[in-house]
C-alpha positions, -999 to +999 in steps of 0.1 A: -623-206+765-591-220+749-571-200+726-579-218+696-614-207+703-606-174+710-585-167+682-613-179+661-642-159+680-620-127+670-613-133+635-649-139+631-654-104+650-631-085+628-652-097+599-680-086+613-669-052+624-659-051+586-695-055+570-708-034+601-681-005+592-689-008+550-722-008+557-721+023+577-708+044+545-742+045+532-754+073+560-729+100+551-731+094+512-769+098+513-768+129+540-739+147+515-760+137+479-790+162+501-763+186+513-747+189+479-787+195+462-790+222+489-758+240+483-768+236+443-800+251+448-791+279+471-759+285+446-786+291+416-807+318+433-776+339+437-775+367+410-751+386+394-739+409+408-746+395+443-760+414+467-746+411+499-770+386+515-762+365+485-724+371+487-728+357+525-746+327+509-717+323+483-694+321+512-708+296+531-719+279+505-684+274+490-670+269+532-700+241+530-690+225+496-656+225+504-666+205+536-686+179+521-657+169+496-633+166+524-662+142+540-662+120+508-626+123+505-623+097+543-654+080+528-634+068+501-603+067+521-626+047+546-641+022+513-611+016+494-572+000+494-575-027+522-563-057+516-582-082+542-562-115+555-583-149+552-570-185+568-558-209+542-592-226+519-600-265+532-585-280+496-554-260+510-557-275+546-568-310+531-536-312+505-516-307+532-531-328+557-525-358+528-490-347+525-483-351+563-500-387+562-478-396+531-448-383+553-458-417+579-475-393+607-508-408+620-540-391+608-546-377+642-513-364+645-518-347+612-551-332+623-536-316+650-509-301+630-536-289+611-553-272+637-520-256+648-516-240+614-551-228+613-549-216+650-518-193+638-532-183+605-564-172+623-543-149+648-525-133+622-553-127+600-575-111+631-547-091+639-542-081+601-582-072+597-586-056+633-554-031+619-574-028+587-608-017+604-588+002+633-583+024+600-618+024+584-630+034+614-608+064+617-617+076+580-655+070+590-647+091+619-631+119+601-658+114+575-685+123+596-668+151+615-662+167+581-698+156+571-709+176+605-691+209+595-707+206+562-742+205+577-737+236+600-726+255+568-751+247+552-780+254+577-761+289+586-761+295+549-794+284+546-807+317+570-793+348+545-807+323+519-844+321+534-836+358+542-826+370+508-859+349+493-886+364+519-875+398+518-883+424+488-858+434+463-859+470+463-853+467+425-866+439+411-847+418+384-870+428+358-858+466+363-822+457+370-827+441+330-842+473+319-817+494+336-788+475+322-808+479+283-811+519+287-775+523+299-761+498+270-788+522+245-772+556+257-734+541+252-742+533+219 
C-alpha cells in the first residue's frame, strides 16, 4: 500500500471510530435514565423519620446518585468540545489546481501537486481526529466505570429496599399519624 493510500485508509478510520464512539453514548444514557427512576423510587418509600433500613437506603442511594452524575459528567465530556480536522473541499482543491495551471505548470503537474496537498492535509487531519477520539474514548471509559459503580449501588441499595418493603412495620404509618395527633392534642 503506498502512503497516499494509507494516509487516506486512516483518516477514513478515524471517522469511523468517531460515529462508532458517538454512537456508543446512547448505552450509558439509557442504563443511567433506569438507574436514576430506581434511585427516585426507592428515595420516595423512605419515611420520615427513617428507620434504619431506610437510612441504609438513603445512603446508598445518595453514594448511587452521586455515581451516576459523575457517569454523565465523561458522557458529556466524551459528546461535547472537539473540534474535528477535514481535508480542504474540491471547489478549494479545484481553485487551486486553476491557479497552478494559470502559473504555466502542465495540468498533470498540477494534479500531482494536488495530490501532495491532499496527501498532507489527510495526515494531519487523521492525526488531529485519532487525538480527538483517543479522548472520547477515555471519557466513554471513565463514563462507564462511573456508570458501573452506580449500578452496584443501586442493586446493594436495592436489598434493605426489598427488605424494608417485605418485612412488617411494627407500627404501621397509620398509628405513627395517630400517635403524632395525641401527642400534638396533649401539648396543646
Amino acid at each position: 500500500m503506498d502512503f497516499e493510500n494509507l494516509v487516506r485508509t486512516h483518516y477514513f478510520h478515524e471517522a469511523d471510530r468517531r460515529r462508532d464512539l458517538n454512537s456508543s453514548l446512547s448505552l450509558p444514557l439509557g442504563v443511567l435514565t433506569a438507574l436514576f427512576a430506581a434511585i427516585a423510587a426507592m428515595i420516595g418509600g423512605v419515611s420520615d423519620p427513617p428507620n434504619a433500613m431506610e437510612a441504609a437506603i438513603l445512603g446508598l442511594t445518595s453514594a448511587a446518585a452521586f455515581a451516576g452524575l459523575r457517569s454523565i459528567y465523561f458522557v458529556i465530556q466524551a459528546y461535547l468540545g472537539y473540534d474535528y480536522a477535514h481535508p480542504p473541499t474540491m471547489g478549494d482543491l479545484s481553485t487551486w489546481r486553476d491557479e497552478i495551471i494559470a502559473l504555466g505548470y502542465s495540468p498533470f503537474r498540477a494534479n500531482q501537486e494536488v495530490e501532495a496537498v491532499m496527501t498532507a492535509q489527510y495526515a494531519v487531519c487523521a492525526q488531529r481526529n485519532a487525538l480527538n477520539n483517543d479522548q472520547k474514548s477515555a471519557y466513554i471509559h471513565s463514563a462507564g466505570e462511573w456508570l458501573s459503580g452506580c449500578l452496584v449501588l443501586v442493586i446493594l441499595a436495592a436489598i434493605p429496599y426489598s427488605i424494608n418493603k417485605i418485612s412488617p412495620d411494627p407500627t404501621p404509618r397509620a398509628a405513627h399519624a395517630t400517635q403524632a395527633n395525641k401527642l400534638a392534642g396533649e401539648r396543646s
